[in-house]
C-alpha positions in Angstrom: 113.1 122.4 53.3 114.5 125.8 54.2 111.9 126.6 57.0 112.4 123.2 58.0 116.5 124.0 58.4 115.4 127.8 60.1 113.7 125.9 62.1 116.2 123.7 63.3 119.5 126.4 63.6 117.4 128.5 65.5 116.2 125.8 68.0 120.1 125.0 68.4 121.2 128.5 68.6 118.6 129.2 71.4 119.7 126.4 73.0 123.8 127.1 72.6 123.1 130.8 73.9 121.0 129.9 76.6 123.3 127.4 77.6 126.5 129.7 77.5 124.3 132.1 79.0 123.6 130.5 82.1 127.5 129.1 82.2 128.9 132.5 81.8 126.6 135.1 82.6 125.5 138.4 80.4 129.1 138.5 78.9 128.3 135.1 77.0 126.0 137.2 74.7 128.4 139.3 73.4 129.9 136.6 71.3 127.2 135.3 70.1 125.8 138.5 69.1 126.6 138.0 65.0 125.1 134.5 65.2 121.8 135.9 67.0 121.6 139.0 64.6 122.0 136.7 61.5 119.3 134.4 62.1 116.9 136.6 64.2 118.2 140.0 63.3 118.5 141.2 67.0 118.2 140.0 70.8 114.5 141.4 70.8 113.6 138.4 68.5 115.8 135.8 70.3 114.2 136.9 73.5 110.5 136.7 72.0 111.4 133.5 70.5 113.0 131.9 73.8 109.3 133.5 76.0 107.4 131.5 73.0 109.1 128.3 73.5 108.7 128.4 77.6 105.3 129.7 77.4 104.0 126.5 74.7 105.3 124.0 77.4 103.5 126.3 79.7 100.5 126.0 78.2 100.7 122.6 76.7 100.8 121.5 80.7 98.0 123.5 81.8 95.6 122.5 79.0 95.5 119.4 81.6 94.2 121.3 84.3 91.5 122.7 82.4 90.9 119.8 81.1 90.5 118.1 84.7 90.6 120.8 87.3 92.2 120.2 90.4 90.9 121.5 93.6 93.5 124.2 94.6 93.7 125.5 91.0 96.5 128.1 92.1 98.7 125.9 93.6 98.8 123.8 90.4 99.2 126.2 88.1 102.4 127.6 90.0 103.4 124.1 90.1 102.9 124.0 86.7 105.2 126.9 85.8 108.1 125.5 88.3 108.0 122.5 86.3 108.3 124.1 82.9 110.9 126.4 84.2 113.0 123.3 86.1 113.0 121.5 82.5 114.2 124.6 80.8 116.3 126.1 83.2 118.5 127.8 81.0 115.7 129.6 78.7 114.0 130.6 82.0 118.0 132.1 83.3 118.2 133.9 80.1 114.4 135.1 80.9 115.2 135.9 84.1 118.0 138.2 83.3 116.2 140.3 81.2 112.8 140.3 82.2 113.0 144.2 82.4 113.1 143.9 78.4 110.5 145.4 76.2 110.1 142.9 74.7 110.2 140.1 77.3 108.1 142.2 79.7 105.2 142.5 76.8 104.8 139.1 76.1 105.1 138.3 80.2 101.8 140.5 80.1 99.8 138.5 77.4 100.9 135.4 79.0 99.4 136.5 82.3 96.3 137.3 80.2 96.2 134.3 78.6 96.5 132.4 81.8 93.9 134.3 83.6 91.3 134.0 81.1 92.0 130.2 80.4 91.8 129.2 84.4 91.1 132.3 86.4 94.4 132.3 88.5 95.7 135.8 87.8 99.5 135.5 88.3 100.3 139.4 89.2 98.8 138.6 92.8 100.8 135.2 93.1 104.5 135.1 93.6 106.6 134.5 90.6 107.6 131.1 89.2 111.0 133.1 88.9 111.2 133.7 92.6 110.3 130.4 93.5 112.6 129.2 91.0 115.5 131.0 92.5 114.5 131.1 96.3 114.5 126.8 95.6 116.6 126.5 92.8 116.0 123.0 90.9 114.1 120.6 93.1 115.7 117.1 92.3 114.5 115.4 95.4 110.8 115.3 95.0 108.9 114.1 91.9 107.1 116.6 89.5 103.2 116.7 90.4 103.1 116.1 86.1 106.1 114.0 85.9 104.6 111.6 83.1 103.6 114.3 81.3 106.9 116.1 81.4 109.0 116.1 78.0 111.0 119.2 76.7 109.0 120.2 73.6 110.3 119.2 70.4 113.5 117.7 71.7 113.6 115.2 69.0 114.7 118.3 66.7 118.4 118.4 69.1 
């Protein structure tokens, strides 16, 4: 059962500092800093671990359109990636803000690999999903080309 309990206090702490995060801005982290160094011994691993959680739903959403490929592939796969980033808007904030990271920017490059080698769109030569994300901000008026499919992942653990 202690994996099972890791598992948990990290999916709340990411959660809490993403939260305060997108509340208060950068200075949020600093108090949070012992918490985040105790159970993933640095920002570099809470970071990682926030880009693995957004990316899953990423990818959990666009196994459909390999699955059943839509005709402007590009389109949906941006579509895809405001979605994920509209249900997790606080992870993608804390993202956002430090995209410059080492550690953020590596795994934004095997995700792009990832995604180009799964459905061919190659997400360097597309506008961001952060830039559309911001230029929009959260689209409440319209419904999600997935909506159905649409459920945080593992929000049974909150």
């Amino acid at each position: 059962m202690a994996g099972w309990e890791q598992t948990r206090r990290r999916h709340r702490l990411v959660h809490d500092v993403a939260g305060d995060f997108a509340r208060n801005g950068p200075r949020a982290l600093a108090a949070w800093r012992p918490a985040i160094e105790t159970e993933f011994g640095g920002l570099d691993d809470l970071l990682r671990d926030v880009q693995r959680r957004l990316h899953t739903a990423a990818e959990a959403r666009l196994d459909a359109l390999i699955e059943a490929p839509p005709a402007d592939l590009d389109t949906s796969v941006a579509a895809v990636l405001d979605e994920v980033a509209e249900i997790y808007p606080d992870l993608r904030r804390l993202l956002d803000a430090h995209a410059s990271h080492p550690a953020v920017a590596e795994g934004t490059v095997r995700f792009h690999r990832s995604v180009r080698t799964a459905t061919g769109v190659d997400l360097t030569r597309t506008r961001s999903d952060r830039s559309r994300y911001e230029e929009k901000g959260p689209v409440r008026d319209r419904k999600p080309v997935f909506f159905a499919r649409l459920r945080p992942v593992c929000g049974w653990l909150h």
